[in-house]
PyMOL CGO cylinders between C-alpha atoms (Angstrom):
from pymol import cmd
from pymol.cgo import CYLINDER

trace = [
    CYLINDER, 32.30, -40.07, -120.91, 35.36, -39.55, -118.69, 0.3, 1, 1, 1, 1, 1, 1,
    CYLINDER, 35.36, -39.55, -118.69, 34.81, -37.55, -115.49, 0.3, 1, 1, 1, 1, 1, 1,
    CYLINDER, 34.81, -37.55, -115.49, 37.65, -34.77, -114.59, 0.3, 1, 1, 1, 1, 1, 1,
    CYLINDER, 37.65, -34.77, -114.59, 37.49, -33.77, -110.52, 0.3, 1, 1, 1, 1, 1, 1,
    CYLINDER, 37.49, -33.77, -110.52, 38.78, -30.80, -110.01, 0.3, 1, 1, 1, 1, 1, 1,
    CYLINDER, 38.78, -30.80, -110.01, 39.52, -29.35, -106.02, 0.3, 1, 1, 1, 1, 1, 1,
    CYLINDER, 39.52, -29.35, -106.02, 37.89, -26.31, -105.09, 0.3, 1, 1, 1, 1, 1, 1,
    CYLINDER, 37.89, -26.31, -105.09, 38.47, -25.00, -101.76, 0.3, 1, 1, 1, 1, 1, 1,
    CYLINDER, 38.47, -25.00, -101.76, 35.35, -24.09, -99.70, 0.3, 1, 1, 1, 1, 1, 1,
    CYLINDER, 35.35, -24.09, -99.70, 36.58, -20.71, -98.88, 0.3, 1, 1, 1, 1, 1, 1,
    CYLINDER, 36.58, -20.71, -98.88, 36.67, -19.90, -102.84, 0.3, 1, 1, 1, 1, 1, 1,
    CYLINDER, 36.67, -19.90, -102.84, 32.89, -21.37, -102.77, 0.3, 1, 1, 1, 1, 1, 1,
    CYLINDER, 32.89, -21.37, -102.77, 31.98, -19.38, -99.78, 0.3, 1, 1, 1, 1, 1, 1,
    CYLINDER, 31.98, -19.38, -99.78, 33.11, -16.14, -101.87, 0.3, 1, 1, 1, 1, 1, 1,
    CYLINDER, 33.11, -16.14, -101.87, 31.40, -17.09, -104.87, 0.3, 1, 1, 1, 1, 1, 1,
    CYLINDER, 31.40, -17.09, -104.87, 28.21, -17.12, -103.32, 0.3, 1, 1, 1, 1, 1, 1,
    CYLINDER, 28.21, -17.12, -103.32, 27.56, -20.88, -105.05, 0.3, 1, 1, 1, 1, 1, 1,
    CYLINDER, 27.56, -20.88, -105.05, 27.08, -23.94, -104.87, 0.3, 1, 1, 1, 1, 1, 1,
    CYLINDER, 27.08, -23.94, -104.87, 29.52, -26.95, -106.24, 0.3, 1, 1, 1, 1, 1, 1,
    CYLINDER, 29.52, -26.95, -106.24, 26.95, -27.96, -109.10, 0.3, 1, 1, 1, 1, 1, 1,
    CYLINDER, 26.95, -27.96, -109.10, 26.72, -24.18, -109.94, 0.3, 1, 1, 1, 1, 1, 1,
    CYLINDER, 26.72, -24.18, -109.94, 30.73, -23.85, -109.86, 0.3, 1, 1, 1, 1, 1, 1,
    CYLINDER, 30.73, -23.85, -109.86, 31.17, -26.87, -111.81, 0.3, 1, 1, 1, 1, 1, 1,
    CYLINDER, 31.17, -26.87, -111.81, 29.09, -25.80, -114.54, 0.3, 1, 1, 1, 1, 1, 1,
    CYLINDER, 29.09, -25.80, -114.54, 30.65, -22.72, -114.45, 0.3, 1, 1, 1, 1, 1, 1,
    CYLINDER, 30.65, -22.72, -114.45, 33.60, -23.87, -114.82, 0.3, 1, 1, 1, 1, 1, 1,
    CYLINDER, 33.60, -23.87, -114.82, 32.84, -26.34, -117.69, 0.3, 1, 1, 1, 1, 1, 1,
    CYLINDER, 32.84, -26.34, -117.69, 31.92, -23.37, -119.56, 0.3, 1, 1, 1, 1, 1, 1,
    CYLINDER, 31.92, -23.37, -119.56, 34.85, -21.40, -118.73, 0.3, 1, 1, 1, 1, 1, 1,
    CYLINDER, 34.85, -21.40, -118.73, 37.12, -23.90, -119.76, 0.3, 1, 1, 1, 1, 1, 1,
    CYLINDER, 37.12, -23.90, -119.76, 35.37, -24.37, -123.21, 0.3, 1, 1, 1, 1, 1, 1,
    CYLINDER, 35.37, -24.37, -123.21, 35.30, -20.77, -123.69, 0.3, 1, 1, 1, 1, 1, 1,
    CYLINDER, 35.30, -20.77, -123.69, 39.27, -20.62, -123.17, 0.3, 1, 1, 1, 1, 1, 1,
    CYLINDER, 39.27, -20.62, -123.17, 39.69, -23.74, -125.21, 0.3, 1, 1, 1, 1, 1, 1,
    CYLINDER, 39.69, -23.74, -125.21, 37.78, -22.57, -128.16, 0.3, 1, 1, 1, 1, 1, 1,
    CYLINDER, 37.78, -22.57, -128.16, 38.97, -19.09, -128.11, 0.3, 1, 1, 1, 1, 1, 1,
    CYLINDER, 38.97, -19.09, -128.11, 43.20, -20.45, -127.93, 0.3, 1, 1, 1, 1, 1, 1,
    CYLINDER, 43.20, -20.45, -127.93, 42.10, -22.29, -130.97, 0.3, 1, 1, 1, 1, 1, 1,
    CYLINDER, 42.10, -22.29, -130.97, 42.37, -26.01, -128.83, 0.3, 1, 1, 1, 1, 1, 1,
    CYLINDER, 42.37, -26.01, -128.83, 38.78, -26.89, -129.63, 0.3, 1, 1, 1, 1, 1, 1,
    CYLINDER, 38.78, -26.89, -129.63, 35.71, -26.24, -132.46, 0.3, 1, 1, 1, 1, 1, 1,
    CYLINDER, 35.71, -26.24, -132.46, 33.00, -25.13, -131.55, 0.3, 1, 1, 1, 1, 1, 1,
    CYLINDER, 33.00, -25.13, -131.55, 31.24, -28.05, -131.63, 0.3, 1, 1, 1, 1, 1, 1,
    CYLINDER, 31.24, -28.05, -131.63, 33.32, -29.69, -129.13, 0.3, 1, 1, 1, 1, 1, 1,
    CYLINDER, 33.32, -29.69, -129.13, 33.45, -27.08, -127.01, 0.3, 1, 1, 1, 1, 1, 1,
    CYLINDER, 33.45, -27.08, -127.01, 29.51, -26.72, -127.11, 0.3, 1, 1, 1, 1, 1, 1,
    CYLINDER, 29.51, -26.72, -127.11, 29.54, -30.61, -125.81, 0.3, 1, 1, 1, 1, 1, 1,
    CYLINDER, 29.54, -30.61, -125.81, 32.52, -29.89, -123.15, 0.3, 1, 1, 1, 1, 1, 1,
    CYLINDER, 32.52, -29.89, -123.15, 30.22, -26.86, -121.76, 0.3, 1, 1, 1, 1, 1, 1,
    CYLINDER, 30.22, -26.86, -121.76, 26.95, -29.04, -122.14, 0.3, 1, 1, 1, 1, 1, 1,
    CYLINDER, 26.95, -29.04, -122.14, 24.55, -26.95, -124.01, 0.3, 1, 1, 1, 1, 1, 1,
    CYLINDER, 24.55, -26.95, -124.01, 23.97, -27.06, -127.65, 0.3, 1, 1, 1, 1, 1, 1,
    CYLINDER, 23.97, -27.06, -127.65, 26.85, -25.07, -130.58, 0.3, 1, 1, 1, 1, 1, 1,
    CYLINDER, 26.85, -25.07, -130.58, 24.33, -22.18, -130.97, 0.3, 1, 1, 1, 1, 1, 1,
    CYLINDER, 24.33, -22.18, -130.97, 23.85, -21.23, -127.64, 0.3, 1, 1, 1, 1, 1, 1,
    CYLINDER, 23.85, -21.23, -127.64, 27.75, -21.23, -127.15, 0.3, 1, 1, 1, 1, 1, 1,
    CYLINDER, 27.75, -21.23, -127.15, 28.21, -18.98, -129.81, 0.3, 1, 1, 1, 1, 1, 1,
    CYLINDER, 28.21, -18.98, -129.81, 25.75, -16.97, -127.93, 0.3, 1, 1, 1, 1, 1, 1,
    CYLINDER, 25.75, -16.97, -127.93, 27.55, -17.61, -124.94, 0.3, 1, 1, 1, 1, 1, 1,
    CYLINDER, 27.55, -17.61, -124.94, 30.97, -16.34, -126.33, 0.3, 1, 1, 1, 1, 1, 1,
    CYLINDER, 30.97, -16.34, -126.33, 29.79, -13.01, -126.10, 0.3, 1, 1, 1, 1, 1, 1,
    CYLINDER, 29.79, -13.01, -126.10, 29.32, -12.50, -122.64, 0.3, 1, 1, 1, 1, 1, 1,
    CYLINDER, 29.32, -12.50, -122.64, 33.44, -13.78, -122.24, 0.3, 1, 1, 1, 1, 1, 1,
    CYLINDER, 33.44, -13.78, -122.24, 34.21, -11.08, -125.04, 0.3, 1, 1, 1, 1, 1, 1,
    CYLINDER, 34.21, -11.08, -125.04, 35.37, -13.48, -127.53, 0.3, 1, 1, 1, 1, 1, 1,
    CYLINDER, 35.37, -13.48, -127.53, 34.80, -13.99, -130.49, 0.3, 1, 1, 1, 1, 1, 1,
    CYLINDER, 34.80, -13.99, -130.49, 33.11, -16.65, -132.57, 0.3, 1, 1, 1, 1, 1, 1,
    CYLINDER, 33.11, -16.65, -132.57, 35.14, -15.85, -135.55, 0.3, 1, 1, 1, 1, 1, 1,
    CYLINDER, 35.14, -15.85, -135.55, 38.60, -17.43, -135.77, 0.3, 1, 1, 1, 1, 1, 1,
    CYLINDER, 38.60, -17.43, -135.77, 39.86, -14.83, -137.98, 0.3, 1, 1, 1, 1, 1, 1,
    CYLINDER, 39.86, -14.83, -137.98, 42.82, -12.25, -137.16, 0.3, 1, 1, 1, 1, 1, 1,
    CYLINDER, 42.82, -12.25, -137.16, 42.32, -8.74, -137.84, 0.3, 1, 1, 1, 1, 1, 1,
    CYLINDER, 42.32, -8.74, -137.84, 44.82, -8.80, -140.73, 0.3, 1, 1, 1, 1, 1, 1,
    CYLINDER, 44.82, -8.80, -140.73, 42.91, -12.01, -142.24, 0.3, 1, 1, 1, 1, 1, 1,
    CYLINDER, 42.91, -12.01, -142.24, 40.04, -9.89, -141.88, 0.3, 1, 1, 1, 1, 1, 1,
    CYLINDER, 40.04, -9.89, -141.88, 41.18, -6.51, -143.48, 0.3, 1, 1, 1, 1, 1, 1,
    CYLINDER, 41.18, -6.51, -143.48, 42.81, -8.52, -145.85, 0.3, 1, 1, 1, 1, 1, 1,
    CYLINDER, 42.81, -8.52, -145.85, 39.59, -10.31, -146.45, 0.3, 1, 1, 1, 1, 1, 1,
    CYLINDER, 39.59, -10.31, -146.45, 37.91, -6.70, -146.88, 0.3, 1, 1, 1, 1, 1, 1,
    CYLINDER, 37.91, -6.70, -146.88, 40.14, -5.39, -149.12, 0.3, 1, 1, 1, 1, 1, 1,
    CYLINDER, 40.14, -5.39, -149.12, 39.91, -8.29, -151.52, 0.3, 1, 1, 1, 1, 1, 1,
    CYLINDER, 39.91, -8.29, -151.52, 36.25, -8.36, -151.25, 0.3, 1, 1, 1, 1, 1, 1,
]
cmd.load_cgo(trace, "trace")
């Protein structure tokens, strides 16, 4: 596994309220979020990048309003109408 560091400056931690294992996990889960949602990553790997198992990410998407389904609203109307 490769290991990204990222800087976080203690006056961003002191607002937060938490502490650097909290943030980092945090962020882990942010970034998968983002990365799954601009298409970058499955969500599969993005699961694994955020540490926790696929279904509770797909859980998890909900709380960042996205969506688990990679569909447009066209494809989706379009998928309606044909249905």
């Amino acid at each position: 596994m490769s290991m990204v560091q990222i800087d976080v400056p203690n006056e961003v931690l002191i607002s937060l309220k938490e502490s650097p294992e909290t943030i980092s996990q945090e962020l882990s889960i942010l970034a998968a979020v983002k990365l799954f949602e601009l298409g970058k990553l499955s969500s599969g790997r993005a699961a694994q990048l955020a540490g926790m198992s696929r279904v509770k990410f797909l859980n998890v998407l909900g709380q960042y309003h996205v969506s688990p389904f990679a569909f447009t609203a066209e494809e989706l109307e379009h998928d309606i109408d044909n249905a």
